[in-house]
N, C-alpha and C positions, 0 to 999 in steps of 0.2 A: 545276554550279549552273545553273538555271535562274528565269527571271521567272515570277511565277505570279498570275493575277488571284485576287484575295479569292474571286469567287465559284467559282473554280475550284476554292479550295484545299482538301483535306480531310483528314479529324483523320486523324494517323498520320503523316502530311507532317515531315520536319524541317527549319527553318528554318536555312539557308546563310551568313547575316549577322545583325544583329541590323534588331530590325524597332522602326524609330524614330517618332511624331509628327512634325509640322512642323516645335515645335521642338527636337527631336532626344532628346528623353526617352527614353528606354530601355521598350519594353512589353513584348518578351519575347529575348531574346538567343540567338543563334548557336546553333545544336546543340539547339535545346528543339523535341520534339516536339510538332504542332500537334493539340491538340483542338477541338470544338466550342465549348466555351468561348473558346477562344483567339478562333477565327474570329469571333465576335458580337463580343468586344470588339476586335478589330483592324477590322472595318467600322465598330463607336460610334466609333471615334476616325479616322476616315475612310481609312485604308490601303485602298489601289487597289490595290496588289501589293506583295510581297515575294519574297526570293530563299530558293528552298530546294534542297535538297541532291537529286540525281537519278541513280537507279539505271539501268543499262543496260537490265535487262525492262520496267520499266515505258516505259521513252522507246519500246519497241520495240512493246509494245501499243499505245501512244499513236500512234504513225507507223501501225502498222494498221487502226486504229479509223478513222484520217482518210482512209486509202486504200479502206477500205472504203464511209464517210460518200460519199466523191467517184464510186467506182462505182456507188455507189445512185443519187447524183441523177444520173448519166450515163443510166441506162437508166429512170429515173421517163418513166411512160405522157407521151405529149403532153399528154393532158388536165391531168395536174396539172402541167405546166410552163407551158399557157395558164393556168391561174388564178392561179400566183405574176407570169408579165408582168403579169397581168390589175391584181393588185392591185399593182402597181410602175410601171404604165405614165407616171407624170408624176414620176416620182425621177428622180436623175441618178443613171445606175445604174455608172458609175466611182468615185461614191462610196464610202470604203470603211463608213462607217456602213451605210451603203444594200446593201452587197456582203455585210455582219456578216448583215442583217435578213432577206435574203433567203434567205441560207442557213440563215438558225436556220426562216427558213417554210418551206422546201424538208423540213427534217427534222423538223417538227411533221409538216406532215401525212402524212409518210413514217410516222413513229410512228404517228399514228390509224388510218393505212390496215393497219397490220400489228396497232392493237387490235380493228378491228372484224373478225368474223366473215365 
């Protein structure tokens, strides 16, 4: 069983508990495979996360994905490690908001740099 943000979650996913409102309504129960439907109506009723059920290849892709993600920004040119300080330079960069932001810019522009030609 693992925690899984909304926006992370996607259809095919099966859900580990039952996935409640605030006040504890039932919207879709234990064991129900998540669709895109699902997903739009468990963000309209404001679900942050839910727990769902986790196979060993995928946790194993997932661990690779992120070891991979971490080698790319280890060897990103200086150039684009000065333009992410550049644009972070007055954050508190212990932050972990600020720590999230930075890496999701680290791998935007890691992405554009491997769309453009």
């Amino acid at each position: 069983m693992a925690k899984v943000r909304i926006k992370d979650l996607k259809a095919g996913m099966v859900l580990a508990s039952h996935a409640r409102d605030s006040n504890g309504r039932l919207l879709l129960p234990a064991g129900e495979e998540v669709s895109d439907k699902h997903i739009h109506t468990l963000m309209a009723w404001g679900i942050s996360e839910v727990d769902v059920e986790v196979d060993i290849e995928s946790k194993k892709e997932e661990v690779s994905k992120d070891r991979t993600s971490a080698q790319n920004a280890e060897t990103l040119p200086t150039q684009m490690k000065e333009e992410v300080d550049e644009l972070f330079r007055y954050s508190n960069r212990e932050n972990s908001v600020i720590k999230e932001l930075v890496e999701l810019c680290i791998m935007r522009k890691m992405k554009t740099r491997q769309e453009t030609p």
